[in-house]
MIDOSE-1310 file (N, C-alpha, C; in nm, 2 decimals, decimal comma, always signed):
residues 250
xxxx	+11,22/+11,01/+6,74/+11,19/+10,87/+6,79/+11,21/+10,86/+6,94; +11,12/+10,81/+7,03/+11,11/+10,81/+7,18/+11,18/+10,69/+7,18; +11,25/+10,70/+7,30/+11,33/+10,62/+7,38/+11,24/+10,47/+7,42; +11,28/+10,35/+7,35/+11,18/+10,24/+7,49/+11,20/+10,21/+7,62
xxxx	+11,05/+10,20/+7,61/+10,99/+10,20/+7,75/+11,05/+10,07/+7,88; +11,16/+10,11/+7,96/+11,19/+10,02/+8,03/+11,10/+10,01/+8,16; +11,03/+9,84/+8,14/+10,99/+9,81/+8,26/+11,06/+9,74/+8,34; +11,02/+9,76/+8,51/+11,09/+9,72/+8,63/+11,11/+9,60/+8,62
xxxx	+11,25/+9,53/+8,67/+11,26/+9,43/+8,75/+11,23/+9,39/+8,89; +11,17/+9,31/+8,90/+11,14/+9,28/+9,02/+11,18/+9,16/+9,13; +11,22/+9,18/+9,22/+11,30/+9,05/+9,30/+11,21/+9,02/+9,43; +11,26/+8,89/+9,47/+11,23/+8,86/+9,62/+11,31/+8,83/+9,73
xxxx	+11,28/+8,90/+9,78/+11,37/+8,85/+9,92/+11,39/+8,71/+9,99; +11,52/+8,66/+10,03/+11,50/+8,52/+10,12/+11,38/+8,56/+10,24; +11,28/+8,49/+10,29/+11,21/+8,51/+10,40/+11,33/+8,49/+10,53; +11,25/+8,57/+10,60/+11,31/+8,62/+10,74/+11,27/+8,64/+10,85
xxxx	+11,23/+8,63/+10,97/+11,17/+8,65/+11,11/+11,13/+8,78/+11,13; +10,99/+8,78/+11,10/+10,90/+8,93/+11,11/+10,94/+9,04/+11,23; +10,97/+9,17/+11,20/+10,97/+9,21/+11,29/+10,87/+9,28/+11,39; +10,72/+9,24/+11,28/+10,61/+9,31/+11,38/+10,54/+9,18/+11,48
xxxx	+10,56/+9,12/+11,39/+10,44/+8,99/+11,48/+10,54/+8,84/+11,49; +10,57/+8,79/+11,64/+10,64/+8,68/+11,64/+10,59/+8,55/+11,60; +10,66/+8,50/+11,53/+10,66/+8,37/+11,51/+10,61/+8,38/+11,36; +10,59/+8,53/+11,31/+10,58/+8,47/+11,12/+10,70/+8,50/+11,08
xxxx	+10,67/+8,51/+10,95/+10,77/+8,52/+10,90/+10,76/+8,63/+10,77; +10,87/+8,70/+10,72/+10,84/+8,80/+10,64/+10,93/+8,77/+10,51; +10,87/+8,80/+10,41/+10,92/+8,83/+10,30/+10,88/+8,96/+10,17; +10,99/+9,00/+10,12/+10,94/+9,11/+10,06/+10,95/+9,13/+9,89
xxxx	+10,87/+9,18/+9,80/+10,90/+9,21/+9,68/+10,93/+9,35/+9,64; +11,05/+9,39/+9,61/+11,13/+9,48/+9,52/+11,18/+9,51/+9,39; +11,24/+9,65/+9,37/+11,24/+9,70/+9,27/+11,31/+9,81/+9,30; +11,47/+9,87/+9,20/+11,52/+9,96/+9,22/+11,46/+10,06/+9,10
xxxx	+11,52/+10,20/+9,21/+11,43/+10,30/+9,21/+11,55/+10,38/+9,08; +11,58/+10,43/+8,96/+11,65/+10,45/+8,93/+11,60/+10,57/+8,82; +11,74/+10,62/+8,71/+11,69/+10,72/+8,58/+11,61/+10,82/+8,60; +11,55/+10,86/+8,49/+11,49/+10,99/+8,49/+11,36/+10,99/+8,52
xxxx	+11,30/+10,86/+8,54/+11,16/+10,84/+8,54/+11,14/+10,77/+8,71; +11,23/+10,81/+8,80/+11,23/+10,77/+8,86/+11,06/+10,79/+9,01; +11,07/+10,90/+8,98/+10,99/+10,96/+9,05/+10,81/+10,93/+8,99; +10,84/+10,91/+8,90/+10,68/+10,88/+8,84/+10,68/+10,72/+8,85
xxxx	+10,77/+10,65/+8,87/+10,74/+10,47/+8,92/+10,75/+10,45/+9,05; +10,80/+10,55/+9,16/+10,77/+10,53/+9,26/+10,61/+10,59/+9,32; +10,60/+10,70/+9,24/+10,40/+10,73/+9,26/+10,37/+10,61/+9,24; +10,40/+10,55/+9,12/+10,31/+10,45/+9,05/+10,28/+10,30/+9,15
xxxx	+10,36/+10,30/+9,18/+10,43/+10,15/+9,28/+10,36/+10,19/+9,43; +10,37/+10,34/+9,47/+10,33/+10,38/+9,65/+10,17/+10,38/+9,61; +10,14/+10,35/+9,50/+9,97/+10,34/+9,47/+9,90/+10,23/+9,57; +10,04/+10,10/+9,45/+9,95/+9,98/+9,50/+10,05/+9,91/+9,58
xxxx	+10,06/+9,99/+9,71/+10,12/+9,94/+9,81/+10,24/+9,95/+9,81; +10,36/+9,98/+9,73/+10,50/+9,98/+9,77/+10,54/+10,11/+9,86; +10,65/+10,09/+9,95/+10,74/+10,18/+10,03/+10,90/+10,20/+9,97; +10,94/+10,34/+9,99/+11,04/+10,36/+9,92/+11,17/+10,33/+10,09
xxxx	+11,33/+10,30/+10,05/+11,39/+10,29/+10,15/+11,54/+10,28/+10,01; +11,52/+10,45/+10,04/+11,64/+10,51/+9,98/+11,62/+10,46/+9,83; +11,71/+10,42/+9,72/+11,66/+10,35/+9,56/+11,57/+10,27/+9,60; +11,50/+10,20/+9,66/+11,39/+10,07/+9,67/+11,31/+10,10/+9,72
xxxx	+11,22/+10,02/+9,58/+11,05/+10,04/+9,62/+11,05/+9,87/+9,70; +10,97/+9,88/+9,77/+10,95/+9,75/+9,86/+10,80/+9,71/+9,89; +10,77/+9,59/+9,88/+10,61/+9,57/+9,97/+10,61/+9,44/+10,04; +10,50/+9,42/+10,13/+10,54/+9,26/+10,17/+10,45/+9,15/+10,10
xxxx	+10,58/+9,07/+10,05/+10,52/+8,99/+10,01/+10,52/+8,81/+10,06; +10,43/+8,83/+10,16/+10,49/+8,67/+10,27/+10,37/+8,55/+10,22; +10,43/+8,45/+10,28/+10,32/+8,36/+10,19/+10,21/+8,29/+10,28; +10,22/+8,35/+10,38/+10,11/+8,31/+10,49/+10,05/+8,36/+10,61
xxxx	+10,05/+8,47/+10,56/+10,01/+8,65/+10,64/+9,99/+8,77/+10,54; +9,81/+8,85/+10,58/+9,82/+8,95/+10,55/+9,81/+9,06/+10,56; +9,92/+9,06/+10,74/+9,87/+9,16/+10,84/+9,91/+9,32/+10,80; +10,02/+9,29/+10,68/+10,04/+9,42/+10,65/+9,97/+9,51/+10,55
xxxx	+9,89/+9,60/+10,59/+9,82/+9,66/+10,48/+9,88/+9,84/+10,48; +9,88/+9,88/+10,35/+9,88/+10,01/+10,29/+9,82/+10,10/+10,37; +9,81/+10,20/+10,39/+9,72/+10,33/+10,43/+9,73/+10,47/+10,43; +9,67/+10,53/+10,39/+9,66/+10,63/+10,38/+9,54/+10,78/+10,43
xxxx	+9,60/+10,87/+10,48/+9,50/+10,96/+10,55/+9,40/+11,06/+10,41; +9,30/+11,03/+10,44/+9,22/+11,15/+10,34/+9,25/+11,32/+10,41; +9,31/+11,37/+10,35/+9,31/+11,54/+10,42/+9,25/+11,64/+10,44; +9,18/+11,61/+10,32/+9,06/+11,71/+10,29/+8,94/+11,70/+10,42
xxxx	+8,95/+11,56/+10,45/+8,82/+11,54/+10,57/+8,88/+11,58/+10,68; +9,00/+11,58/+10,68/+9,05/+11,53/+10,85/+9,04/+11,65/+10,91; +8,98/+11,61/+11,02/+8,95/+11,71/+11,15/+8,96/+11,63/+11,27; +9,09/+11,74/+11,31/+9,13/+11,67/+11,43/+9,07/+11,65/+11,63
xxxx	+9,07/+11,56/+11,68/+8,94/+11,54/+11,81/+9,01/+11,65/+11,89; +8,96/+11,63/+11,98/+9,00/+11,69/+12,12/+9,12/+11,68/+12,18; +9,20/+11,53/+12,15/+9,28/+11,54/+12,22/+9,40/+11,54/+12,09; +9,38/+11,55/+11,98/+9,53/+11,60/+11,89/+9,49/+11,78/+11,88
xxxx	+9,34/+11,81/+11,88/+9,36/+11,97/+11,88/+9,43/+12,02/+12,03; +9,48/+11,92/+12,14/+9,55/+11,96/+12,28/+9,71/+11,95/+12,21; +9,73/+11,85/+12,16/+9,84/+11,80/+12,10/+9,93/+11,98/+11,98; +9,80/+11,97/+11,92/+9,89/+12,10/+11,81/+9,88/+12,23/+11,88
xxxx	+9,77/+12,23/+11,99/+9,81/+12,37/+12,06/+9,94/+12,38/+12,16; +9,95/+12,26/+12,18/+10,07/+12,21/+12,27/+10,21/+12,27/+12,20; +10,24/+12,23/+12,05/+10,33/+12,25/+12,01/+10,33/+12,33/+11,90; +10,24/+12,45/+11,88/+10,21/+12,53/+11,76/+10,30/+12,65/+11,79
xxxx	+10,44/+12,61/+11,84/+10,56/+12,72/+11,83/+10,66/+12,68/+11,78; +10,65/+12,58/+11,74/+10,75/+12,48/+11,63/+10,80/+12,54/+11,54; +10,91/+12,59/+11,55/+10,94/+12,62/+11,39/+10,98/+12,50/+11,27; +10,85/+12,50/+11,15/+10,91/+12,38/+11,09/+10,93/+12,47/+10,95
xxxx	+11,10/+12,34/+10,92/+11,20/+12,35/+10,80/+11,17/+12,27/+10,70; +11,11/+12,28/+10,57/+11,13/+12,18/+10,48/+11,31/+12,17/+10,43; +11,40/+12,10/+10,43/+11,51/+12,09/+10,44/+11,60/+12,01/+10,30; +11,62/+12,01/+10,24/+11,72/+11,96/+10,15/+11,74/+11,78/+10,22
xxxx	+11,74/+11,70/+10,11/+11,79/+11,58/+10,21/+11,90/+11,53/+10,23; +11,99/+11,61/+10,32/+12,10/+11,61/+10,34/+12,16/+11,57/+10,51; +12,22/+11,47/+10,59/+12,24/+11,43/+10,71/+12,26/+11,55/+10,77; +12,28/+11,50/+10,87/+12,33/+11,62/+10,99/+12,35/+11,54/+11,11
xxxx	+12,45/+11,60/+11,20/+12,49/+11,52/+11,30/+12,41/+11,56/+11,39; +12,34/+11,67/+11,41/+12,21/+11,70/+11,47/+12,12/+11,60/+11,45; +12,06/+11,60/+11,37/+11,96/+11,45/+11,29/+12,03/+11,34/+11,39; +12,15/+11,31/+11,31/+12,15/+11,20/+11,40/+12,14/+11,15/+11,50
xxxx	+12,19/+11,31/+11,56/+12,22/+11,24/+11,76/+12,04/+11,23/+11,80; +11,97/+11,29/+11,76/+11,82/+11,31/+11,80/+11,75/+11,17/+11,76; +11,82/+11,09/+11,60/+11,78/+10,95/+11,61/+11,79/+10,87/+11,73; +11,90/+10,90/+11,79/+11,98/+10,79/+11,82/+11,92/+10,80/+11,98
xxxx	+11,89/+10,88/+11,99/+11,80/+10,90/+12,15/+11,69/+10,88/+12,15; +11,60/+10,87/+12,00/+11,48/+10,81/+11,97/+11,47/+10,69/+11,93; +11,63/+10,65/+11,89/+11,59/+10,48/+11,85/+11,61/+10,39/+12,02; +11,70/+10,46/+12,07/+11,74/+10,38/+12,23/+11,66/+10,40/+12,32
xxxx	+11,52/+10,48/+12,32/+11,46/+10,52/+12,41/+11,33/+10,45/+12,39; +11,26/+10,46/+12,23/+11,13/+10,37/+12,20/+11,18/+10,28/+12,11; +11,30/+10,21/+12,05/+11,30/+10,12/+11,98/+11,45/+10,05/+12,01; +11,49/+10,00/+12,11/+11,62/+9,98/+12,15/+11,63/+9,87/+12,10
xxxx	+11,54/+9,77/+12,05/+11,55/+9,63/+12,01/+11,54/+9,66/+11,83; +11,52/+9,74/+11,78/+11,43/+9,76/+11,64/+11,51/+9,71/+11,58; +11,49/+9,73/+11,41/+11,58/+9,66/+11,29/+11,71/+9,78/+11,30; +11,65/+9,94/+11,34/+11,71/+10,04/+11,29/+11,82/+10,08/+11,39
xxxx	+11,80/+9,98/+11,54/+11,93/+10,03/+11,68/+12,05/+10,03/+11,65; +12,11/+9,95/+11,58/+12,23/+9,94/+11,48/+12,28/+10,02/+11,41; +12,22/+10,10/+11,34/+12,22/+10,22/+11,25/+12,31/+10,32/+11,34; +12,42/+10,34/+11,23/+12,49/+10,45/+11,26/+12,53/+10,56/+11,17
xxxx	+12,62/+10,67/+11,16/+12,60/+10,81/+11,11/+12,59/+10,77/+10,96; +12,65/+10,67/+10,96/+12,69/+10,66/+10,76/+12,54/+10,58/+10,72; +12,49/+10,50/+10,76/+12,39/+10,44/+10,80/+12,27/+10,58/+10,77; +12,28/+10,65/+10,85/+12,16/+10,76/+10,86/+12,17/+10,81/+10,70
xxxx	+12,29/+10,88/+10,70/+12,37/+10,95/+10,59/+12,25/+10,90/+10,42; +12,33/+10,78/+10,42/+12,26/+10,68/+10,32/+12,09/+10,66/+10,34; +12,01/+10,65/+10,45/+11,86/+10,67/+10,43/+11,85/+10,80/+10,39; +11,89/+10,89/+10,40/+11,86/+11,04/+10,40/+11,89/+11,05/+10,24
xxxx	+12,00/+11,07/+10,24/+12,07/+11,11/+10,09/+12,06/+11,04/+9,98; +12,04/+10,91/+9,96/+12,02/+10,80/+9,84/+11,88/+10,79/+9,80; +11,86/+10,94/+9,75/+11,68/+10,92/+9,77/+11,71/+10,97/+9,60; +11,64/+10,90/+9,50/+11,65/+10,89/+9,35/+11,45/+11,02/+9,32
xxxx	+11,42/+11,07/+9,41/+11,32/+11,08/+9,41/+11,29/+11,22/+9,51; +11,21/+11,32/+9,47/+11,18/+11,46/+9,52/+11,17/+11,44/+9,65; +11,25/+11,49/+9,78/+11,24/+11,43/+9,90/+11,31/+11,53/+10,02; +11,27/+11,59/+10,12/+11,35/+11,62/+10,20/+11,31/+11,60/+10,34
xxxx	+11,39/+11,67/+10,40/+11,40/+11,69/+10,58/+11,32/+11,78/+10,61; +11,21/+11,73/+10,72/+11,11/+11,80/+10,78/+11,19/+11,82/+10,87; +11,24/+11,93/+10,94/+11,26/+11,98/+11,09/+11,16/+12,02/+11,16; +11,19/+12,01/+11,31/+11,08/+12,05/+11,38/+11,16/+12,14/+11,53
xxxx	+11,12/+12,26/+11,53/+11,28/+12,31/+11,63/+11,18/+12,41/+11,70; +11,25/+12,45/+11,83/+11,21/+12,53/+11,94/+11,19/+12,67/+11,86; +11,17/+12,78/+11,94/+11,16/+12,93/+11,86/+11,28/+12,97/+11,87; +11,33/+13,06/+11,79/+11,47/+13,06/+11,77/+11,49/+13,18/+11,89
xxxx	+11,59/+13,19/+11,98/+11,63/+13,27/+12,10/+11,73/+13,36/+12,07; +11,78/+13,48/+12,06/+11,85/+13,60/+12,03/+11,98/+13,55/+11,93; +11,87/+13,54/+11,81/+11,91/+13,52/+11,70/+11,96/+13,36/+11,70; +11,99/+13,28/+11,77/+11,98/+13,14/+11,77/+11,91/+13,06/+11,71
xxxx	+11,95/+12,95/+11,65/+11,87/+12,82/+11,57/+11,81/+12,77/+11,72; +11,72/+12,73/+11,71/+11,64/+12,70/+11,83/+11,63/+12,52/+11,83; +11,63/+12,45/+11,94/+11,66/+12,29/+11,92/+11,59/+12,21/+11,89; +11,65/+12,15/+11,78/+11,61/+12,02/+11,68/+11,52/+11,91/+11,78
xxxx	+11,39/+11,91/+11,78/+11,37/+11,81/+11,86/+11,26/+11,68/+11,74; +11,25/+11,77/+11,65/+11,13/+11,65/+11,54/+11,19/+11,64/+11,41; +11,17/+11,53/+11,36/+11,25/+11,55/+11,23/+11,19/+11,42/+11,12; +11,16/+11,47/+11,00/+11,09/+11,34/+10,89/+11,12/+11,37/+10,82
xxxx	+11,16/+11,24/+10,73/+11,23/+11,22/+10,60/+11,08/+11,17/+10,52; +11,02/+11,27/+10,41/+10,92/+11,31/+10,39/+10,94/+11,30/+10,18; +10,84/+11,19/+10,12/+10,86/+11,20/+9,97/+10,78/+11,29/+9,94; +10,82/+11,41/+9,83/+10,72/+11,49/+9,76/+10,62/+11,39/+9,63
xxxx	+10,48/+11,37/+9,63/+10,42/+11,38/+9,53/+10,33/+11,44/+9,47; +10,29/+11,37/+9,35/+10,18/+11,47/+9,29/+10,02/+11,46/+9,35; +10,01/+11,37/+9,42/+9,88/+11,32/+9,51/+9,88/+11,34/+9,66; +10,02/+11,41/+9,67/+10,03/+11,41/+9,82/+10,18/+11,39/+9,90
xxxx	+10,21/+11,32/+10,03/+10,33/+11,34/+10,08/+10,31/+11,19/+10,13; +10,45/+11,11/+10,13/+10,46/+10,99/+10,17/+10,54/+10,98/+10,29; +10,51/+11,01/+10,39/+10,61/+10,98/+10,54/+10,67/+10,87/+10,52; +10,81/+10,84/+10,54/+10,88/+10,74/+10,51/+10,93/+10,76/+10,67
xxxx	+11,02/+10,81/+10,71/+11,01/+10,76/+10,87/+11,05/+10,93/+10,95; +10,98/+10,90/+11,07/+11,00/+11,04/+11,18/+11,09/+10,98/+11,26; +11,12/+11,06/+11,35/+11,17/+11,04/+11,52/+11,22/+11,21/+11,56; +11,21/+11,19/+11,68/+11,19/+11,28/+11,77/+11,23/+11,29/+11,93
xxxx	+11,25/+11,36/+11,99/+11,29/+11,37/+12,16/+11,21/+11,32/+12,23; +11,20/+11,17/+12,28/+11,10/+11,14/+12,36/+11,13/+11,21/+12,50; +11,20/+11,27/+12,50/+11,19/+11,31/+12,69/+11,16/+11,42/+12,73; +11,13/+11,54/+12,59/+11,05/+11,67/+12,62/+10,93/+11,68/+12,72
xxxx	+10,91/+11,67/+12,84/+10,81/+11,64/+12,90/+10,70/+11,73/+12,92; +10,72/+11,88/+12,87/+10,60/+12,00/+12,82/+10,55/+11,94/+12,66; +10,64/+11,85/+12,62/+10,55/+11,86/+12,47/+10,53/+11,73/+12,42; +10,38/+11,67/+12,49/+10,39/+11,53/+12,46/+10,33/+11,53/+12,34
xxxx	+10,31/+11,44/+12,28/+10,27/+11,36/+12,16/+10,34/+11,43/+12,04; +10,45/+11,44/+12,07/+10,56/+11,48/+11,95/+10,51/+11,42/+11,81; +10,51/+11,29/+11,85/+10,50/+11,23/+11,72/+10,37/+11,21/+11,65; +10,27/+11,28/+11,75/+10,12/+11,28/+11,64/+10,13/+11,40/+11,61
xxxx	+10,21/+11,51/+11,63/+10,22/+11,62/+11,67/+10,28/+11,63/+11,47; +10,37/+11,55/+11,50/+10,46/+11,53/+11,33/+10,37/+11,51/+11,17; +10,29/+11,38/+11,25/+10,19/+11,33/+11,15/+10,03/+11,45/+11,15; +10,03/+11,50/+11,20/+9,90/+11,57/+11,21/+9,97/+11,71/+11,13
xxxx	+10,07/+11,78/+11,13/+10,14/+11,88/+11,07/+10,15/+11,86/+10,92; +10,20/+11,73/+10,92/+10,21/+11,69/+10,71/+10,06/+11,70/+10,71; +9,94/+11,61/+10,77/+9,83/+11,65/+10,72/+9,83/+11,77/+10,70; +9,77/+11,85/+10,76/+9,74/+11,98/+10,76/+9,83/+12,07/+10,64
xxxx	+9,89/+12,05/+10,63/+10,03/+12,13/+10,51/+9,95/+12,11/+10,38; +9,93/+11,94/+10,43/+9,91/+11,90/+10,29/+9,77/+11,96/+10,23; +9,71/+11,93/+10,33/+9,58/+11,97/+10,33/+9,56/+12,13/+10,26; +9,64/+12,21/+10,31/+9,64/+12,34/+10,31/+9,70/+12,35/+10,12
xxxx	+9,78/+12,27/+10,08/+9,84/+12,25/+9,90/+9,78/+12,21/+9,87; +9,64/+12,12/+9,90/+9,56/+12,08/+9,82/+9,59/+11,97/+9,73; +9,68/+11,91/+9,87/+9,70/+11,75/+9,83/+9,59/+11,65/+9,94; +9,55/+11,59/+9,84/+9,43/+11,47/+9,90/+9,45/+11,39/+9,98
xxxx	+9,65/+11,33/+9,96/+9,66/+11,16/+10,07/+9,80/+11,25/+10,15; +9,82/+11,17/+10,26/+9,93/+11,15/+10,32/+9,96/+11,00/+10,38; +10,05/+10,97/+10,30/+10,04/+10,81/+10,29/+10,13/+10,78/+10,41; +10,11/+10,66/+10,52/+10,16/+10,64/+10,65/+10,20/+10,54/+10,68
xxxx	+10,26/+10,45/+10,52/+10,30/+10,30/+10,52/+10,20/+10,21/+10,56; +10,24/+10,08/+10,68/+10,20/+10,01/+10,68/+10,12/+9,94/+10,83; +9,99/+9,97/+10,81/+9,94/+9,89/+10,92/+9,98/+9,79/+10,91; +9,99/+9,72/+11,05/+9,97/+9,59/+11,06/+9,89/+9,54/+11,18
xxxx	+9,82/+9,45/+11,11/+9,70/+9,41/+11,24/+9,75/+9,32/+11,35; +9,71/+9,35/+11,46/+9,78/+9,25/+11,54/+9,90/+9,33/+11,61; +9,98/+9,41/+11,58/+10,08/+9,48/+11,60/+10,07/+9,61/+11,65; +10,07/+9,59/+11,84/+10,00/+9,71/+11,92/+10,12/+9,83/+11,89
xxxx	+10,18/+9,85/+11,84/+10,32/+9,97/+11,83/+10,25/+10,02/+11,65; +10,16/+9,96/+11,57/+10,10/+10,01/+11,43/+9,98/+10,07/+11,46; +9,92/+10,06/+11,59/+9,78/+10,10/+11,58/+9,75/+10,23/+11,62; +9,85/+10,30/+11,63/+9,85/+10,48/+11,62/+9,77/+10,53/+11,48
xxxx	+9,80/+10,47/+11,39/+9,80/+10,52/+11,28/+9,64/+10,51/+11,23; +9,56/+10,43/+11,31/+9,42/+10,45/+11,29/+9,37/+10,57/+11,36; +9,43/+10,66/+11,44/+9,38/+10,79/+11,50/+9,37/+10,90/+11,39; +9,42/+10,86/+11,31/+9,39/+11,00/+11,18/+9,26/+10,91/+11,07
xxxx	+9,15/+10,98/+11,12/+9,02/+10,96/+11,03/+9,04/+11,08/+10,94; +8,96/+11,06/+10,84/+8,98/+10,95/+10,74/+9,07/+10,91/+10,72; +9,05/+10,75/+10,73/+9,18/+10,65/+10,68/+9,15/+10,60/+10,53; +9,23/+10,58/+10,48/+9,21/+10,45/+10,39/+9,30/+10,32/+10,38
xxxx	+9,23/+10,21/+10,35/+9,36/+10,09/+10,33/+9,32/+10,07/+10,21; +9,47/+9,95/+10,15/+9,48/+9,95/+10,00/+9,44/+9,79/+10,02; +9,28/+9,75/+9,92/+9,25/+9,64/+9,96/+9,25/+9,57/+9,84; +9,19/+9,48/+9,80/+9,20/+9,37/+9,68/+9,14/+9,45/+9,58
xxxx	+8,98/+9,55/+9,59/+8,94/+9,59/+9,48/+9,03/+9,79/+9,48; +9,13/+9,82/+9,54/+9,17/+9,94/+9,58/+9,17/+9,96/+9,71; +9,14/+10,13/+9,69/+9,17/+10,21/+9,82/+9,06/+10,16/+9,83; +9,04/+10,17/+9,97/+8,90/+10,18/+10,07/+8,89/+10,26/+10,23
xxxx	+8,81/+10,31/+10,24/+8,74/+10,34/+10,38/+8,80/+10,27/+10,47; +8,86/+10,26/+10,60/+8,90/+10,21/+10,67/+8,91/+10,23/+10,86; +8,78/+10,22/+10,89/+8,81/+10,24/+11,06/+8,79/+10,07/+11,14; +8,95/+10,03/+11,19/+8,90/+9,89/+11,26/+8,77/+9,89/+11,38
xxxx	+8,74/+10,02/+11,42/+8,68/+10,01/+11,52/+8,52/+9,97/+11,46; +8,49/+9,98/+11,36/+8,39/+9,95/+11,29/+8,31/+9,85/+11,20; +8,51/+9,76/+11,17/+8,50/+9,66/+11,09/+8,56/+9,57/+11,20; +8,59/+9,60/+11,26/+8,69/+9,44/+11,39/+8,81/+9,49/+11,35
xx	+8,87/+9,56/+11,21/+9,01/+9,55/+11,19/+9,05/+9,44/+11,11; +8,96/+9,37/+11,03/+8,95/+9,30/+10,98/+9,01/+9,35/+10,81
């Protein structure tokens, strides 16, 4: 006799003061991530738009904005322009670690110079070791640490400068968040440098998406994420095709 089928509960958040766009306002709908089936409801949920953040699946759910949209890179197409193939020959001595998801005080100090340096105001400035600890490690679901490190020097670990906390799925890889050395000044675009590497990996396993969370329109610090063609957004009838320069961004 099979076990019954528990479906999710689902909650809402008090609304709150958006952090991408001033003067809306945000609210969100959740669901904890839990059990043995954990991993196949968070596929199921990062389909139609949820984000994982540690046990919780999350989406936005506001009642008068709908700047936040889903997206995801197609890999199989992506070929990268001119100036990300300058970007991966820039940094194609990287040694990268898929890693166990476990902290490190390394990890952290390299957050913390990437949160003070591009995000000194963010939700995440606050965040401290036990703080990281807990995004890293409370993951109910296949997941680890991307490293990104110099070449290793007479027999030395070579220095941690890139680092993503990265979901394994069956369709592909879900970037849940990077950060990295903003002040390496031989190795710019670290961080397309991150997102163009999972493509490519994935691409190479013969996974189709690499999902990149959440545009938002309107929101000049989201609109990196339209530089990897093929895009898709998650729209009312599904996935779709997605270049704003084509549609307005509409």
């Amino acid at each position: 006799m099979s076990a019954p089928v528990r479906f999710p509960r689902f909650f809402v958040t008090t609304p709150g003061p958006c952090p991408y766009l001033p003067g809306k306002t945000e609210r969100k709908v959740f669901t904890e991530l839990n059990g043995n089936h954990a991993d196949e409801l968070n596929e199921a949920l990062g389909r139609i738009g949820f984000r994982r953040s540690q046990n919780v699946a999350y989406r936005p759910s506001c009642l008068d904005c709908k700047a936040c949209v889903s997206v995801r890179v197609r890999t199989d197409e992506f070929q990268p322009n001119a100036t990300q193939r300058k970007i991966l020959r820039r940094n194609a001595d990287l040694v990268v670690s898929a890693c166990r998801p476990w902290s490190t005080s390394e990890q952290y100090d390299l957050l913390r110079r990437y949160l003070t340096t591009r995000h000194p105001e963010g939700g995440m400035a606050n965040m401290d070791d036990m703080d990281y600890a807990d995004m890293v490690e409370q993951s109910p679901v296949q997941s680890h640490v991307v490293e990104y490190r110099t070449p290793t020097t007479f027999g030395r670990l070579g220095e941690l400068v890139g680092a993503c906390l990265t979901d394994q799925q069956s369709d592909g890889v879900s970037m849940i968040y990077s950060f990295y050395n903003p002040d390496i000044e031989d190795r710019g675009g670290l961080g397309n440098f991150i997102i163009m590497d999972h493509i490519l990996r994935a691409k190479a396993a013969g996974l189709p998406y690499v999902y990149l969370g959440y545009w938002v329109k309107g929101a000049a610090r989201m609109q990196y994420k339209t530089r990897y063609q093929p895009l898709e957004r998650l729209g009312p009838d599904g996935w779709e095709l997605f270049d704003p320069d084509a549609d307005g961004g509409k």
